[in-house]
C-alpha positions as CSV (number, residue, x, y, z in Angstrom):
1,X,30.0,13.3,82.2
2,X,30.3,14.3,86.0
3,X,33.7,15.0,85.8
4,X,33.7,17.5,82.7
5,X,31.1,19.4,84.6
6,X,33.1,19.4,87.4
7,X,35.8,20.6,85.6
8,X,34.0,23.1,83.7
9,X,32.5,24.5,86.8
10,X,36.3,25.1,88.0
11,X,37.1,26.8,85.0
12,X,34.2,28.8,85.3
13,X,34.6,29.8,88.9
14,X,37.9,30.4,88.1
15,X,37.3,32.9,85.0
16,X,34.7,34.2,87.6
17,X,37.9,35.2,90.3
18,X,40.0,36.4,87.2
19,X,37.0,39.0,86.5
20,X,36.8,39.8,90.2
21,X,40.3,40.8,90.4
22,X,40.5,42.8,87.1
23,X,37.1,45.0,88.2
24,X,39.0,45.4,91.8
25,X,41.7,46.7,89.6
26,X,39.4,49.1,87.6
27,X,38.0,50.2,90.8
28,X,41.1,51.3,92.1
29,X,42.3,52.7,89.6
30,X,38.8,54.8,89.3
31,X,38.9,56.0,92.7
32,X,43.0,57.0,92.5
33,X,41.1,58.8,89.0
34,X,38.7,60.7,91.4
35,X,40.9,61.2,94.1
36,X,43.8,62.6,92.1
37,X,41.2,64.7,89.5
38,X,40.9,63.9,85.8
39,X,43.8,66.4,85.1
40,X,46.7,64.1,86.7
41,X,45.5,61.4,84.3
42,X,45.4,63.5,81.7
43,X,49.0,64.2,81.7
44,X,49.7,61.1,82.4
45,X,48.0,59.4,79.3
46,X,49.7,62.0,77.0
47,X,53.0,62.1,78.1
48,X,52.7,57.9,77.9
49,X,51.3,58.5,73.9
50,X,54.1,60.9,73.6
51,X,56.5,58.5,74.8
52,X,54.9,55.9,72.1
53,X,54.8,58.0,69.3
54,X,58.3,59.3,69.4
55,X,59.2,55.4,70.1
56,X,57.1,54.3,66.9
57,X,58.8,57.8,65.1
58,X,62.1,56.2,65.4
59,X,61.8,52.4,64.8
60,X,59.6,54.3,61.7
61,X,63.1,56.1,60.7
62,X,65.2,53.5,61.4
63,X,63.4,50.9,59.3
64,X,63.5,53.8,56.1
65,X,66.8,53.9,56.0
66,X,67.5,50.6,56.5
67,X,65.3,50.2,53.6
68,X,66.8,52.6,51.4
69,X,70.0,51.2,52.5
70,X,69.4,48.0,50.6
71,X,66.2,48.3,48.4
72,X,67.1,45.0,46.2
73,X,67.0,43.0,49.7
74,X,63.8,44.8,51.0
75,X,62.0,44.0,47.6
76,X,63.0,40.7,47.8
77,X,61.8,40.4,51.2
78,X,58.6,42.1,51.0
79,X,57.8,39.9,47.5
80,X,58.6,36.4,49.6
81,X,56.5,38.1,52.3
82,X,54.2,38.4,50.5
83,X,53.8,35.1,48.8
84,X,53.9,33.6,52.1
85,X,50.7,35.5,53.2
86,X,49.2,35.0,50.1
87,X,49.2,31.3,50.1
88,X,48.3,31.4,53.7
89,X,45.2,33.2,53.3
90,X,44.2,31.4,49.6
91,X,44.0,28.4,51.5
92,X,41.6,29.5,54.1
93,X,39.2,30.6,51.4
């Protein structure tokens, strides 16, 4: 019994380290916010969703016309998928 409170207490002081170093991080980050004004960051979060959405635009293309490219196969696929999900979820009911 001792030793799974001991060993919980590491995890636990552990976790607690884990959150220490994260809310450093945050800090930093906050003060680099402040020091560097709200407009810096601004550009910086768009251009990044601009780089994400043009990524997600093409895989979105690509995967269309691969799909049109061979709609028997992706039917196929998507029913099988399908299935598979469906029998994985009717069994957690």
């Amino acid at each position: 019994m001792a030793e799974k409170i001991d060993t919980d207490l590491e995890a636990l002081r552990s976790d607690i380290g884990k959150m220490r170093s994260d809310l450093t991080s945050l800090s930093e980050t906050l003060q680099s916010l402040v020091r560097h004004g709200g407009s810096e960051a601004y550009d910086k979060l768009r251009e990044s969703a601009e780089r994400v959405k043009d990524e997600v635009w093409k895989t979105g293309q690509s995967l269309s016309k691969e799909i049109e490219g061979r709609p028997v196969a992706s039917a196929v696929t998507a029913f099988i998928a399908g299935m598979i999900l469906g029998a994985l979820f009717s069994r957690r009911s």
